[in-house]
N, C-alpha and C positions, 0 to 999 in steps of 0.2 A: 091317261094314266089311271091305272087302278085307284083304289083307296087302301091298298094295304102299301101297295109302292110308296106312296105320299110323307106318309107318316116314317117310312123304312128312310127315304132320301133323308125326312129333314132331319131325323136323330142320323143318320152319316153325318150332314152338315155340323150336326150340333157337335157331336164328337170329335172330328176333325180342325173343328174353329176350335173346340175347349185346347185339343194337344198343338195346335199353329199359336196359342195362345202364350202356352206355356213355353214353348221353343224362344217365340219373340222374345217373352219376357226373361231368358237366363239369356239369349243373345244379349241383351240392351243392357242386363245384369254387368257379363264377362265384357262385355264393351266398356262400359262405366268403370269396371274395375280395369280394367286395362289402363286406361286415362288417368285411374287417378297413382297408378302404380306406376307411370310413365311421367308424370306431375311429380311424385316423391322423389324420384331418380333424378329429375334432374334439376330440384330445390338441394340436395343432398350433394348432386353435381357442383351446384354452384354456391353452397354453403361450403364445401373444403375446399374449389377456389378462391374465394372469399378468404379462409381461415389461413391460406398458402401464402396470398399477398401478405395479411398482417402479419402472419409471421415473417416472411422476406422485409417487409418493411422495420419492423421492430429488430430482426437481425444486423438490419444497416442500421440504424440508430443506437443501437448498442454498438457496434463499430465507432461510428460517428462519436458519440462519446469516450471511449478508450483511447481513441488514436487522438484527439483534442486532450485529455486529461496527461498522456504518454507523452505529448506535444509541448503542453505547458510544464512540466515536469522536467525535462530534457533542458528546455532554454528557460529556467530556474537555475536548474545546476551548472548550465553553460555560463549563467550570469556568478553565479559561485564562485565557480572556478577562478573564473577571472578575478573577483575580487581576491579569493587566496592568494592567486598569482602576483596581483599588485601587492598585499602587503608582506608577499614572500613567507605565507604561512599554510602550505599547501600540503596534507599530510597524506598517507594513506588513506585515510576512512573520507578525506574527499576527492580524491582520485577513484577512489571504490565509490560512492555515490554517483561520480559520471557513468561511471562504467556499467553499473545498473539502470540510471536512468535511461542510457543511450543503448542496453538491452531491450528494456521494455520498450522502450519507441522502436525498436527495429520490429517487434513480435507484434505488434499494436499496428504499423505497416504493410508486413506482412501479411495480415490479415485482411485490410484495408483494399488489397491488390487484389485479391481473391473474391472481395463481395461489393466494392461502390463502382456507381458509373463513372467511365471514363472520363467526362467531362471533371467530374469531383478528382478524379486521381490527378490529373492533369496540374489543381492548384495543389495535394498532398507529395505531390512529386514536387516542385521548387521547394516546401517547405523542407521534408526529408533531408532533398540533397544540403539547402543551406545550415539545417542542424547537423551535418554530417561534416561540411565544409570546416566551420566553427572551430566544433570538437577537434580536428585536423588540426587546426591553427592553434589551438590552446594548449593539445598534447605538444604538437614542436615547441609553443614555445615554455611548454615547462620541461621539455628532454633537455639532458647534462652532456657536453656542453651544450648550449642554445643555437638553433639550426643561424646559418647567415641569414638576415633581415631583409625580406621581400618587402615589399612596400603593402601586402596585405596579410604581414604578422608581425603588426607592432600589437605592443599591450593597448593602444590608443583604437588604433584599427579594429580589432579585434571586438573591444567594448563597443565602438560604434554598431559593426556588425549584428554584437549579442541584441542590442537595443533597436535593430531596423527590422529584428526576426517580430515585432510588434504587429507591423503592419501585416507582413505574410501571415502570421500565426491569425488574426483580423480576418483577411480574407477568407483563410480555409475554412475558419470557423461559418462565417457568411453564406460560403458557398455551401457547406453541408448545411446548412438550416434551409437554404432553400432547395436543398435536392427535397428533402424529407417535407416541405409544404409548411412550418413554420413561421418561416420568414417572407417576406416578397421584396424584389425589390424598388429603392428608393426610388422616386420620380426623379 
């Protein structure tokens, strides 16, 4: 090789490493940034699944609460009633109390249908139907005249009843605490 070639090759080299130089380095750049924009995407991914669960959870818990608050409300005024019934002082504005209360527990259920696991509907279902039952037995036996005497619509019966919704209303409350991770349960 000449000595003018020599020096012509190595500034080619030199020129060609300087621009492979610079290629490599916006590759490795737009690669890194790719990473880390493929990194945010799916912290962003998984921070609104994240935000999706708590709110689903927080949505049943708010359920959980209304329909327990609807619950004890309802067989309050079941126990009410009854006692109006016994001492025969039963007026409109507590016949209007039931009728509210056993509004709201229906809407309070309603709800309850639409958003908790099945396994949880499952104890809010015996509860419902038994405050629906109740109310059944307590409207006959306050209609004029008074329906003929089942063996489960005496004023005796009835009271038993309103006081057995204890244990269910117990339960429900139980089981929704441990859907929600609250509670655990007993040994």
């Amino acid at each position: 090789m000449s000595t003018t070639v020599v020096p012509l090759v190595i500034a080619f080299l030199g020129i060609v490493g300087t621009l492979a130089s610079a290629l490599m380095t916006q590759r490795l750049a737009a690669k890194a940034k790719a990473l880390e924009l493929d990194r945010s995407a799916r912290q962003r991914a998984e921070e609104r699944r994240h935000e999706t669960e708590r709110a689903s959870a927080e949505a049943v818990r708010s359920c959980y609460v209304g329909l327990n608050t609807a619950s004890l409300d309802y067989q309050s005024e079941l126990n009410h009633f009854w006692h109006a019934l016994r001492t025969g002082r039963v007026t409109d504005d507590v016949r209007s109390r039931l009728d509210d209360a056993r509004r709201e527990h229906r809407a309070r259920y309603s709800e309850a249908q639409m958003r908790i696991p099945d396994d949880v509907l499952d104890v809010v279902d015996g509860v419902h139907r038994r405050l629906n039952h109740i109310y059944g037995v307590l409207k006959r036996l306050d209609s004029e005249p008074p329906p003929h005497s089942e063996d489960d619509e005496s004023l005796d019966e009835a009271h038993h009843q309103v006081m057995g919704l204890w244990e269910q209303l117990t339960e429900m409350r139980r089981t929704m605490r441990r859907s929600i991770g609250v509670a655990m349960d007993s040994p």
